[in-house]
C-alpha positions as CSV (number, residue, x, y, z in Angstrom):
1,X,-50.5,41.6,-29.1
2,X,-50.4,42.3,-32.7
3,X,-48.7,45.6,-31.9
4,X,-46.0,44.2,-30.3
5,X,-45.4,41.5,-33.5
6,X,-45.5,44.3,-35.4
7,X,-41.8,45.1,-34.8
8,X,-40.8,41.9,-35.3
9,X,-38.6,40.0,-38.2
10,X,-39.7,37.2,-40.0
11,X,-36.3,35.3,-39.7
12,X,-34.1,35.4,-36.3
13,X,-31.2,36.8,-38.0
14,X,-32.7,39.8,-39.2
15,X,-34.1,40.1,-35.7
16,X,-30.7,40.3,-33.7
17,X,-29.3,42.0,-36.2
18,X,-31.6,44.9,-36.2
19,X,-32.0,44.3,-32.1
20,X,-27.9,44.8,-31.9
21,X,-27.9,47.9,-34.0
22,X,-30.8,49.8,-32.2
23,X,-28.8,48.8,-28.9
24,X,-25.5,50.1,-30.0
25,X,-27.1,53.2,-31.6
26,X,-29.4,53.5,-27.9
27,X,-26.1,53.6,-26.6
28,X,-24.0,55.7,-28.4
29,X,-26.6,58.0,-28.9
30,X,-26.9,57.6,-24.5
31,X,-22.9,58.3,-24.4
32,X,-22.8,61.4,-26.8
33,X,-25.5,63.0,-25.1
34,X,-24.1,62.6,-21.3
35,X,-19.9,63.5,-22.5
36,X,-19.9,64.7,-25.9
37,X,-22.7,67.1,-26.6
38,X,-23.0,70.4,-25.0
39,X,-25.7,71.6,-22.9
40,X,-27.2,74.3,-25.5
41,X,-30.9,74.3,-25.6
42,X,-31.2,70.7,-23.8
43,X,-29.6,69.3,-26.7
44,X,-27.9,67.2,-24.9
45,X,-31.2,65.7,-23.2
46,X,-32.6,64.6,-26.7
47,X,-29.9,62.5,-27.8
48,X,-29.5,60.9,-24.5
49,X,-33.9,60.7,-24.4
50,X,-33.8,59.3,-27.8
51,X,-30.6,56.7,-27.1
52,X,-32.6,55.8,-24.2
53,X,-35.8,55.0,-26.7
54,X,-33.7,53.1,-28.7
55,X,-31.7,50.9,-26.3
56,X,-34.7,50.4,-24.5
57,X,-36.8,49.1,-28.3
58,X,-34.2,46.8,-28.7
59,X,-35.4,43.6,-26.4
60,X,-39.1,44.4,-27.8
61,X,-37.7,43.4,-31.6
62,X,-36.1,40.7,-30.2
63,X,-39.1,39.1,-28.5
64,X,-41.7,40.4,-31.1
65,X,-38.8,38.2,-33.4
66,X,-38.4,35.4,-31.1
67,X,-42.4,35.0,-31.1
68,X,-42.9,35.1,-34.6
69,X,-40.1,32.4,-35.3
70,X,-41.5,29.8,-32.8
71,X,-45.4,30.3,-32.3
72,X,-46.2,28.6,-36.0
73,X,-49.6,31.0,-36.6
74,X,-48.5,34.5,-35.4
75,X,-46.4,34.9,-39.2
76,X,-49.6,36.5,-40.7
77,X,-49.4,39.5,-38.7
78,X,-45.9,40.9,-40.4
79,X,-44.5,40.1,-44.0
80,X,-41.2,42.6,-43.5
81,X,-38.8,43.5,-40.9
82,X,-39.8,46.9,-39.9
C-alpha cells in the first residue's frame, strides 16, 4: 500500500491536475503513435506503449490522491506530488 500512496498528491487539486495531464499526454502520445508516426523501427509502437503507460497511471494518481486527502493517517507516507 505505501507504493501505491507514493504517487499521490498531498492536496486534491494537484492530484487531478497532474491525473488530467498524464491522461491527455497517454492519449495524445496513443493517437500520434497509431496515425501520425511512421512505422520505422516500431517507432510507432513505443509511443503508443508509452501513451498507453501513461493513460493507464492516470486513475492510480488519482486514487493514491483521493486516499491520502480522506484517510487522516496515510499523509506521512508522501510530503510532494511526485
Amino acid at each position: 500500500m505505501r507504493k501505491l500512496l507514493m504517487f499521490g498528491c498531498n492536496q486534491m487539486r494537484e492530484g487531478i491536475a497532474f491525473s488530467f495531464a498524464f491522461f491527455a499526454a497517454g492519449g495524445i502520445m496513443m493517437l500520434a503513435g497509431l496515425l501520425l508516426i511512421p512505422s520505422v523501427a516500431s517507432i510507432n509502437h513505443i509511443f503508443t506503449v508509452i501513451g498507453m503507460v501513461l493513460f493507464f497511471v492516470a486513475p492510480l494518481i488519482l486514487v493514491s490522491t483521493f486516499l491520502l486527502t480522506v484517510i487522516p493517517g496515510l499523509r506521512k507516507y508522501t510530503d510532494e506530488c511526485d
